[in-house]
N, C-alpha and C positions, 0 to 999 in steps of 0.2 A: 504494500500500500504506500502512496505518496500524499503528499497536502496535493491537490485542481489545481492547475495554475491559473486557472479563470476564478474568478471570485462569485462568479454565478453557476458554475458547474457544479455544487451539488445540489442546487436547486431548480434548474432548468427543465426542462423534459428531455425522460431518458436518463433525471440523474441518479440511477440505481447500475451506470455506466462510473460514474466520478470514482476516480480511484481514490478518493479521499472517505467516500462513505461508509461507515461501518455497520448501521443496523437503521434501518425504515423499514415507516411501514407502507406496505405495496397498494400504489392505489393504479387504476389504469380506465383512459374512454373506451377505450376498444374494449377491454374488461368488460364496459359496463360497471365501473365503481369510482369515480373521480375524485379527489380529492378535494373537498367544498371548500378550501380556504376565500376563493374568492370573494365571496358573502360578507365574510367576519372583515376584509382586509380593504375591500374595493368598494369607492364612494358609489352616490347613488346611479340610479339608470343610466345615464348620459356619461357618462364616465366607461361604458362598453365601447363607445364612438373612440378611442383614444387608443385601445389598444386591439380591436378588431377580434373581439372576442363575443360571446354569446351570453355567457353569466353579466349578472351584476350585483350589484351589493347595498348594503342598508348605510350607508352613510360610514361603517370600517373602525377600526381601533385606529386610532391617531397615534403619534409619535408624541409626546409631552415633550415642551419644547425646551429646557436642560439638556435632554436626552438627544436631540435632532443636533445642538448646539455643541455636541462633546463632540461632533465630527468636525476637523480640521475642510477647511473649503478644498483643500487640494485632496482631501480622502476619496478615493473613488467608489468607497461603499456609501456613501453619503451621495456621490450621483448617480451611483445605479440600484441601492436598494428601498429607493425611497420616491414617492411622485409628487413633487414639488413645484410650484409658482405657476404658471399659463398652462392650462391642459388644454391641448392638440387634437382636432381627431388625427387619425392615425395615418400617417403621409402625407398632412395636410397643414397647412399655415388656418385653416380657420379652427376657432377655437370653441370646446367642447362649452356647452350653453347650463351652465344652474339651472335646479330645479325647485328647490326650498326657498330660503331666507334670500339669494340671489337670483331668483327668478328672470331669467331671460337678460341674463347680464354673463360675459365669459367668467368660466369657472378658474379659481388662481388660488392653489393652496399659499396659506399662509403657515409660519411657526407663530403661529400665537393661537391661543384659546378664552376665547369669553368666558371670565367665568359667570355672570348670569347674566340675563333678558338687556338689560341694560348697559352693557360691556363695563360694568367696574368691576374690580377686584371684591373678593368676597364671596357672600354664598353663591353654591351652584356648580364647583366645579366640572370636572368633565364632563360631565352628562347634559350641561348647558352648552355643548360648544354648538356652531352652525355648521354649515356645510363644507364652507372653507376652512375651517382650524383644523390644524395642525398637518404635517407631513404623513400622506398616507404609504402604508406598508407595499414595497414592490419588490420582496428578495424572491420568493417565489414566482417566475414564468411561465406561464403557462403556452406560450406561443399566441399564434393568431386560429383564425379558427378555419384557415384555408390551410396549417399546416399537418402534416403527415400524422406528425408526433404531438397533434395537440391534445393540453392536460393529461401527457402522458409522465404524471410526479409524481413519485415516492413523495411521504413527510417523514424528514429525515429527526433520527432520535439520537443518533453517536456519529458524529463524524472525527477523522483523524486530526483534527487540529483544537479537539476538546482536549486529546490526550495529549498532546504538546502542552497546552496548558497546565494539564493539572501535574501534568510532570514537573511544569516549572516552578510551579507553587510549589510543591512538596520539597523542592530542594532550597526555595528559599524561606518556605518555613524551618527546613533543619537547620537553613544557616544563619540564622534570628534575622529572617526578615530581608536579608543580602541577597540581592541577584548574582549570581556566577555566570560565568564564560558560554556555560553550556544551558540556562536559566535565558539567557541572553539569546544565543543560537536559536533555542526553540519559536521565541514567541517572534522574533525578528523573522522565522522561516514562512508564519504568518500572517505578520504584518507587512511586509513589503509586496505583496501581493496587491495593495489596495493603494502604493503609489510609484510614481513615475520614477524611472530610474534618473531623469535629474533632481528629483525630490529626494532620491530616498538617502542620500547622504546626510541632509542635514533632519531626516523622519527617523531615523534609524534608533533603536532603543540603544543602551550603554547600562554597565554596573550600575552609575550613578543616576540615572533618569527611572531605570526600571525599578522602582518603590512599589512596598506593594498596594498601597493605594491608587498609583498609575495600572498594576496589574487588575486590580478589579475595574477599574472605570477600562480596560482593554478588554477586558473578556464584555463589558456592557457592549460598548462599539461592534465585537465580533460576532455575540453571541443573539445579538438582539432579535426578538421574535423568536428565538428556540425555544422558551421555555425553560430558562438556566436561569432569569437574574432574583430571584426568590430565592431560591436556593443558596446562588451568593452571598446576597446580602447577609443573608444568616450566618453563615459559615465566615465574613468578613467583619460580623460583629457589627453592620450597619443596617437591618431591618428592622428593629425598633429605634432606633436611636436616630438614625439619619433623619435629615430634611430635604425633600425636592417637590419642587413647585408646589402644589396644593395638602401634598403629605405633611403631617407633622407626625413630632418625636413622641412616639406610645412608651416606650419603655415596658409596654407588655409582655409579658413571657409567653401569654397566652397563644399570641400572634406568631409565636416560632413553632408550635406545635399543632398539630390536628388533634382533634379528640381519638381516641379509642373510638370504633364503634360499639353502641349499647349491646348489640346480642353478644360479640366476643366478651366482654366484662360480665353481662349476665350469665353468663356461662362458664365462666374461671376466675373463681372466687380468689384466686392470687393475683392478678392484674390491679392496679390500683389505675383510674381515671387520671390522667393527663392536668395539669392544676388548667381551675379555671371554667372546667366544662361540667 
């Protein structure tokens, strides 16, 4: 196995091919079983005009704009895993038309989020944003829908360049918190993927940059939308404690664990309940 040298190779169609991937789960059109991310990720109707597909979606999980903002402007997972500012139909210079709060006006994501009716700060957060907030999700491809291989994607669950990471953390947790030589090698083997070789001299991690609060805001940038940054935060000591944009600091414990379910506990008088539940 190697890291894709494409940054969108393991999630393109057909990427159950990426020699980076380790474990997905198999979805396929020709199967007859697609994998619905579209829905959950892609704005509304009018937004199928842009990339010449058939699905569409309920208005998508947004990108919180910290999050959108950790990507450096020369990062190129930043312009290619994301659909951002004047949306296009697809080959075309005219631009995809709003349907909600922007009604018959071109559609232009923004990085900001209203937090309510009235666009001040305060109550309401995300679930008051409009149509245009925030950067919508585009790591997943699914092609056009005149191609061969269209929504022909795995949803990937392990790929090889998680375990580079966790490789690297593990040795610079045993070496209290120090990046090494080889701590370096790894994450650098996936980071330089995402810029330019006359960028990547002065992008390049080092001993002294590779902290490990840069490694977790690294694995955010890499990892975003997999389903990893909970689990970070936890394990970095920054899920209750941290602050970004409309989160505040819980200090709950409760928040780091799931409850047991009741029938296991009703059933094995030795399990004691999870605090909290």
């Amino acid at each position: 196995m190697r890291l894709d040298p494409d940054i969108l190779g393991p999630f393109k169609p057909l990427n159950n091919l990426s020699p980076e991937n380790i474990f997905q789960f198999a979805f396929s059109r020709k199967g007859g079983f697609t994998f619905g991310w579209g829905g959950f990720f892609f704005g509304y109707g009018n937004m199928s005009q842009a990339l010449n597909v058939t699905y569409s979606g309920w208005n998508a999980f947004v990108v919180i704009p910290n999050a959108f903002d950790a990507y450096k402007e020369n990062d190129n997972r930043k312009k290619e895993w994301f659909l951002f500012g004047p949306q296009l139909k697809y080959q075309s210079t005219d631009p995809v038309i709003a349907t909600e709060e922007f009604e018959g006006k071109p559609l232009i994501y923004v990085n900001n989020i209203r937090r309510n009716s009235e666009g001040e700060t305060g109550e309401g957060g995300m679930t008051s944003g409009e149509e245009n907030s925030g950067a919508r999700f585009h790591k997943y491809r699914s092609g056009t829908k005149t191609d061969p291989n269209y929504q022909e994607n795995d949803y990937i669950i392990y790929r090889l360049t998680e375990l580079y990471f966790n490789k690297a953390e593990a040795i610079m947790r045993k070496n209290g918190g120090q990046a090494t030589s080889v701590a370096i090698a790894l994450i650098n083997e996936s980071k330089k993927r995402a810029f330019s070789q006359q960028d990547w001299t002065s992008e390049a991690y080092t001993t002294a940059t590779l902290t490990m609060d840069e490694l977790l805001k690294e694995r955010g940038r890499e990892f975003i939308f997999e389903g990893k940054r909970r689990t970070d935060l936890i394990r970095f000591g920054e899920f209750t404690s941290g602050t970004w944009w409309d989160h505040q600091v819980t200090g709950d414990v409760t928040r780091k664990l799931f409850p047991i379910p009741a029938i296991q506990v009703n059933s094995n008088p030795n399990l004691v309940q999870n605090p909290g539940y």
